[in-house]
C-alpha positions in Angstrom: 128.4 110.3 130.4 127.3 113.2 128.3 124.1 114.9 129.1 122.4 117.6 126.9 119.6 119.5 128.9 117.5 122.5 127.7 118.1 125.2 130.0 117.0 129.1 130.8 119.2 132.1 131.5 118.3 133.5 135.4 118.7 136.3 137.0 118.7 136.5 141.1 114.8 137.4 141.1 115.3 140.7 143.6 112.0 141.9 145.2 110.1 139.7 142.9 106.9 139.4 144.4 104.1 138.3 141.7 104.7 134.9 142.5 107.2 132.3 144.1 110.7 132.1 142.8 113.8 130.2 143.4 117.2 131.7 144.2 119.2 131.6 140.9 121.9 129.2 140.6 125.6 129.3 140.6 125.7 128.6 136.9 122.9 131.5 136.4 120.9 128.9 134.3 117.8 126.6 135.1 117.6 123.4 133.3 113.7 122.8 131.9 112.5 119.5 132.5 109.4 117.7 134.2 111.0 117.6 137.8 110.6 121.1 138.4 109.4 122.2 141.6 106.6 124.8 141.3 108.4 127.6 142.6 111.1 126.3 140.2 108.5 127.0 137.2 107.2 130.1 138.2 111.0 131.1 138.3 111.3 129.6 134.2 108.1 132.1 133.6 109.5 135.0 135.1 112.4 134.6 133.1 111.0 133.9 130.2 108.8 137.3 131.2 111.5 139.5 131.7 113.2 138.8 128.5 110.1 140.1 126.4 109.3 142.7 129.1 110.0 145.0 126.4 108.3 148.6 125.3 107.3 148.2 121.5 106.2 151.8 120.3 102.8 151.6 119.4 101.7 149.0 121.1 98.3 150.0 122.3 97.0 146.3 123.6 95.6 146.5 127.0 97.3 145.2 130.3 95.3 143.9 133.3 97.3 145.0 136.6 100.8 144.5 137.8 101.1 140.9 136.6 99.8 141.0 133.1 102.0 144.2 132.4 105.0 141.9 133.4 103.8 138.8 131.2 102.7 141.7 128.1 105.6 141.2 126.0 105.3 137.6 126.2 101.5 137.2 125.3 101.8 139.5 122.8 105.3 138.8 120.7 104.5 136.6 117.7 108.3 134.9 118.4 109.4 135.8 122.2 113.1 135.3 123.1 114.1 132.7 125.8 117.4 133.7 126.9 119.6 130.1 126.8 119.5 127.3 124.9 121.3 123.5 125.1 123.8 122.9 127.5 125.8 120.2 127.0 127.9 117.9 130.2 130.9 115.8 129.7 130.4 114.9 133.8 133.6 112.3 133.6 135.4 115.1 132.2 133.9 117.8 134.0 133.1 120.1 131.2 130.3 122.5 130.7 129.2 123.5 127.2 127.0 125.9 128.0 125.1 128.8 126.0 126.5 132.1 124.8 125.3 135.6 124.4 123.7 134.9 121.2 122.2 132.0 122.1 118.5 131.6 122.6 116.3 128.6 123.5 113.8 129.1 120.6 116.3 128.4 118.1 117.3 125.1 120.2 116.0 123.3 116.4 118.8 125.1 114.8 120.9 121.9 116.4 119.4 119.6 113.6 121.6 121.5 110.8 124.1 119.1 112.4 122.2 116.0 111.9 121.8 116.6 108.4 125.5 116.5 107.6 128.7 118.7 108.1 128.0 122.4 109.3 128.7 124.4 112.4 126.8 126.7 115.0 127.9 129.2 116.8 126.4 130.8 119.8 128.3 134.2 121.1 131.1 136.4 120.7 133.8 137.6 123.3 133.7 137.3 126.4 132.8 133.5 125.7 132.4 131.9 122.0 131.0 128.3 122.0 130.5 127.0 118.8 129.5 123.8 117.9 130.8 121.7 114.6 130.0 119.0 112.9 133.3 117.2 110.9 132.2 113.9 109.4 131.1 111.1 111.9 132.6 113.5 115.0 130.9 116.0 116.8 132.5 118.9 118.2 131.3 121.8 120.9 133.9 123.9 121.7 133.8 126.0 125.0 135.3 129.1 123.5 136.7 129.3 120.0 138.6 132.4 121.2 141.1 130.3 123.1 143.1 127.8 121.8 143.4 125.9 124.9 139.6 125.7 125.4 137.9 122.9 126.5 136.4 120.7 123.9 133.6 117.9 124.4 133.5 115.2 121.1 131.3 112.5 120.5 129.9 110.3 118.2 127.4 112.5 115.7 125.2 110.0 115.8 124.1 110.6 119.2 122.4 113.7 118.3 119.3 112.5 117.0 118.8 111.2 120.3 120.4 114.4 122.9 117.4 116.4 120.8 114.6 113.8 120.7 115.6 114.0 125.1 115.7 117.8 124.8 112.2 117.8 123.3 110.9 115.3 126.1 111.9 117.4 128.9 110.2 120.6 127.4 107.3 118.9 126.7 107.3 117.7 130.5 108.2 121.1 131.7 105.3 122.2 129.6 102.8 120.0 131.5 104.3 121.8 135.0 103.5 124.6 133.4 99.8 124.3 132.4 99.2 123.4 136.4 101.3 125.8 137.9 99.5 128.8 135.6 95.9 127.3 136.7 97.2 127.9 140.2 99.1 131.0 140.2 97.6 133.1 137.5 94.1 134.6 136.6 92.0 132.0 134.5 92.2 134.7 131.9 95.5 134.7 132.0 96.6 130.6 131.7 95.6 129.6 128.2 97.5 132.2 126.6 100.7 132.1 128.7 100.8 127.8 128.0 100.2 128.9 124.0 103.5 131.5 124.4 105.4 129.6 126.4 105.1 126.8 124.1 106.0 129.3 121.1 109.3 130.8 123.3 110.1 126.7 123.7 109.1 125.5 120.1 107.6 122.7 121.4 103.5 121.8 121.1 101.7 123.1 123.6 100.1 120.2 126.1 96.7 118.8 125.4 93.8 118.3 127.9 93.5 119.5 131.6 96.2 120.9 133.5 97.7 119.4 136.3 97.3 121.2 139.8 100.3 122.4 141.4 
């Protein structure tokens, strides 16, 4: 079975303390979908935090206390990065095709190039180079193009209407964790406008109506 999941790069969240966090994961990435614990989210948003935590010169925008000068980058970047993108699972093979260094979860649309027709993506440089090719009917995502005995995952280019349509899903579900968790764990000031740039950092709509408590 081949699985494709939208996931986040994470770092071990040392003396974090705005909010609970899990432990990162031996793979150092957290795969977004609806069945997220809550401490599970608020790990996504501190990552997704820390990789616009950035000092823009001249930036003069106010920030309210410790936890919206951690969130500023990301309420305040037109286009925030998301450190990740699509991993892809051969699990009866038992290989990974995971993001690289230049990968990011914003661009996960760039993936539809390959639905269009023939074309290839690549997501990193050295250490690790995956790049991901379409030739003909064939899909092809290749570990590391660096090595020529890297491991390789094919299948059927048809599939990937439907690997994306499921990516979409599960960040649209992770969105509606989101919403709640942000009525819970942030100030009300705060929730509308982290949902709105979280949704920009995912490219996916942000949820309608009433969050859910968390």
């Amino acid at each position: 079975m081949i699985v494709m999941q939208p996931v986040l790069e994470v770092a071990a969240p040392d003396g974090f303390a705005l909010w609970p966090v899990t432990e990162a994961g031996a793979s150092g990435f957290l795969a977004l979908d609806g069945g997220l614990s809550p401490a599970g989210v608020g790990t996504a948003v501190m990552a997704l935090a820390a990789c616009n935590d950035l000092a823009v010169e001249g930036d003069e925008r106010p920030r309210h206390g410790a936890t919206g000068t951690f969130l500023h980058g990301l309420l305040t970047f037109d286009t925030p990065f998301a450190a990740g993108g699509l991993r892809v699972t051969d699990r009866a093979a038992g290989v990974d095709f995971a993001p690289g260094c230049c990968d990011g979860l914003e661009d996960w649309r760039d993936w539809y190039r390959l639905v269009d027709g023939d074309g290839r993506l690549g997501f990193g440089h050295e250490p690790v180079s995956p790049a991901a090719e379409r030739l003909g009917d064939v899909l092809r995502l290749t570990v590391d193009v660096e090595r020529p005995d890297s491991p390789v995952i094919t299948l059927p280019a048809r599939a990937l209407p439907g690997m994306l349509a499921g990516v979409e899903r599960d960040l649209a579900a992770f969105l509606v964790l989101a919403s709640g968790w942000a009525s819970a764990h942030l100030p009300d000031h705060d929730v509308d406008p982290v949902v709105a740039a979280l949704a920009r950092a995912l490219d996916v709509p942000a949820p309608t109506g009433s969050p859910h408590a968390m």
